[in-house]
C-alpha positions as CSV (number, residue, x, y, z in Angstrom):
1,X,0.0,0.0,0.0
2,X,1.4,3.3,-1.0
3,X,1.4,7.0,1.6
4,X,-2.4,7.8,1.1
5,X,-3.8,11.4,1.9
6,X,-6.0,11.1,5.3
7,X,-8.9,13.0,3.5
8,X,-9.5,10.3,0.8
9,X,-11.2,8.0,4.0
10,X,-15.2,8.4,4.1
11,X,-17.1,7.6,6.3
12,X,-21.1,7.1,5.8
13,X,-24.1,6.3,7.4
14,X,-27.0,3.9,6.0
15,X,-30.1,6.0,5.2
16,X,-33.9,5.0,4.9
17,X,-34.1,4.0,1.4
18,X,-31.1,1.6,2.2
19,X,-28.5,3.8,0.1
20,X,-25.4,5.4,2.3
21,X,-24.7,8.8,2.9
22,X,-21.7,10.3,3.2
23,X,-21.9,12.3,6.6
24,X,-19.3,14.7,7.3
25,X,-16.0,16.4,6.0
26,X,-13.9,14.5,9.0
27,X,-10.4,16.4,9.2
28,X,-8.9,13.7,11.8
29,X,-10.2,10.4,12.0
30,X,-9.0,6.9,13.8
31,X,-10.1,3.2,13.0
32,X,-8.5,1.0,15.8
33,X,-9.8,-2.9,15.1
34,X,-9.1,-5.2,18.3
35,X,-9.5,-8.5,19.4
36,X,-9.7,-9.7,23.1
37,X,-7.2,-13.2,23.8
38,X,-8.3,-15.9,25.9
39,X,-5.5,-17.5,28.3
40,X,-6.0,-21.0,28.3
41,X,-2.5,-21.7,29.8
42,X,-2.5,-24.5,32.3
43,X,0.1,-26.7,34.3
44,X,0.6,-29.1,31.0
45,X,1.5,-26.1,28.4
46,X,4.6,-26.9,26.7
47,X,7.5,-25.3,28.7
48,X,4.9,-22.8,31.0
49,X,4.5,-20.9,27.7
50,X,1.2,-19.2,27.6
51,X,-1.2,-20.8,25.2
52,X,-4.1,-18.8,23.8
53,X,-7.3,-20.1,22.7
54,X,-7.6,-19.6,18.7
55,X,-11.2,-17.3,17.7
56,X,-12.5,-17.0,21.3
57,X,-11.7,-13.4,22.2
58,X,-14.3,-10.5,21.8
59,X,-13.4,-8.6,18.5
60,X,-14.3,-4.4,18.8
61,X,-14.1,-1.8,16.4
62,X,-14.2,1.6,16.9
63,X,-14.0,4.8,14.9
64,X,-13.6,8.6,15.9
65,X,-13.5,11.5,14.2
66,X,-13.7,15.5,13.7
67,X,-15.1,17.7,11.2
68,X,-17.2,19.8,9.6
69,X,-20.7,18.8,8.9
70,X,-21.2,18.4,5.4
71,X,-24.8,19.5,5.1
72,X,-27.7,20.0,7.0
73,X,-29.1,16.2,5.9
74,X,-25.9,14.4,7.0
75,X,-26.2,16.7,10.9
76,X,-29.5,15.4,10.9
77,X,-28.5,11.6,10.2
78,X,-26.1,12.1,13.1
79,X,-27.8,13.4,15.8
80,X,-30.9,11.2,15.0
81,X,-28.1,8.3,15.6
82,X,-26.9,9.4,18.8
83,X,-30.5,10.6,20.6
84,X,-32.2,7.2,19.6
85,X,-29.2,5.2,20.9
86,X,-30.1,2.5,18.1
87,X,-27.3,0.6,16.5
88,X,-27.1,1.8,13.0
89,X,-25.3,0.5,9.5
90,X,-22.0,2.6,8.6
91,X,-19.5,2.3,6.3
92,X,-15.9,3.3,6.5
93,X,-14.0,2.9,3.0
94,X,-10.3,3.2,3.7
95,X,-8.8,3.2,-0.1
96,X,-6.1,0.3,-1.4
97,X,-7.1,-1.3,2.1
98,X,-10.9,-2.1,2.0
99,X,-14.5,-1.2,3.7
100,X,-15.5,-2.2,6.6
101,X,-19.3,-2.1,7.3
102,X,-21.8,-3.1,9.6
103,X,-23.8,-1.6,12.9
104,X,-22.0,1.3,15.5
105,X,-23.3,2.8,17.9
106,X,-22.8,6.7,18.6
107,X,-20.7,6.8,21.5
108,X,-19.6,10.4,21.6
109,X,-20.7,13.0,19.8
110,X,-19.2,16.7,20.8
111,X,-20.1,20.2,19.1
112,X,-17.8,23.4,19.2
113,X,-17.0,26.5,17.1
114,X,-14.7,29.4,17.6
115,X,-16.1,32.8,17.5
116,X,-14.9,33.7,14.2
117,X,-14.5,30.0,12.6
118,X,-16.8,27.1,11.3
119,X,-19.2,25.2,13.6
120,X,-17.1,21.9,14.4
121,X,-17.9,18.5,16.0
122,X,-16.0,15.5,16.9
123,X,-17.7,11.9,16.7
124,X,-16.9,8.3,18.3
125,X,-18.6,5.2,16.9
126,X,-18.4,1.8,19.1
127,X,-19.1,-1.5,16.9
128,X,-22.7,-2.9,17.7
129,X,-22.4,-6.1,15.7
130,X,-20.7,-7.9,13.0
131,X,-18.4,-6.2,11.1
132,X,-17.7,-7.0,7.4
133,X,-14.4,-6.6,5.4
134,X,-14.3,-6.5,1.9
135,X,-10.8,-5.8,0.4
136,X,-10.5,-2.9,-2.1
C-alpha cells in the first residue's frame, strides 16, 4: 500500500431508502480494530509458555472523528443516531485497504465552534455487531 492522503477515508451512514450517505468532511479520523485473547494456559502447556485459545476473544471496532458537517441532511442523520441510541449501519472505506461495514453505535458525539470560525464537531462510533471486510 502506498502513503495515502488522510482525507480520501469516508465515512457514511445507512439512510432510509437503504442507500449510504456520506456524513461529514472528517479532518482527523481513527479506525482502531481489536481482538480480546483468551489465556487458556495451564500446568501441562509446553514449557509454561502461555497458550491462547484460537477465535474466542471479543473482536471491537471503533471509529472517531472530527469535522465539519457536510450539510444540514448528514447533521440530521447524526444526531438522529446518537439521541435514539439505536445501532445503525456505517461504512468506512479506507482506499487500497478495503470497507468495513456493519452496525456502531454513537458513543460520543461533541459540538464546538470558535467565535470567528466554522461550527465543528467531533464523533466516536463503538461496533454494535458484526463487522464485514471487503478488500478494495
Amino acid at each position: 500500500m502506498s502513503a495515502q492522503r488522510g482525507k480520501d477515508i469516508l465515512l457514511k451512514i445507512e439512510g432510509e431508502g437503504g442507500g449510504f450517505t456520506t456524513v461529514a468532511g472528517l479532518r482527523a479520523r481513527t479506525i482502531a480494530l481489536n481482538a480480546r485473547t483468551v489465556d487458556v494456559t495451564d500446568g501441562d502447556s509446553a514449557g509454561r509458555w502461555r497458550e491462547l485459545l484460537s477465535g474466542a476473544g471479543v473482536r471491537t471496532a471503533a471509529v472517531n472523528g472530527q469535522g465539519v458537517f457536510r450539510d444540514a441532511a448528514s447533521d440530521a442523520l447524526i444526531r438522529e443516531a446518537f439521541f435514539s441510541q439505536a445501532a445503525k449501519v456505517w461504512r468506512l472505506i479506507v482506499p487500497d485497504f478495503g470497507q468495513l461495514e456493519g452496525p456502531f453505535l454513537v458513543a460520543a458525539l461533541e459540538y464546538a465552534g470558535e467565535h470567528e470560525g466554522e461550527a465543528t464537531f467531533a464523533i466516536s462510533l463503538a461496533s454494535a455487531g458484526e463487522i464485514g471486510f471487503e478488500a478494495l
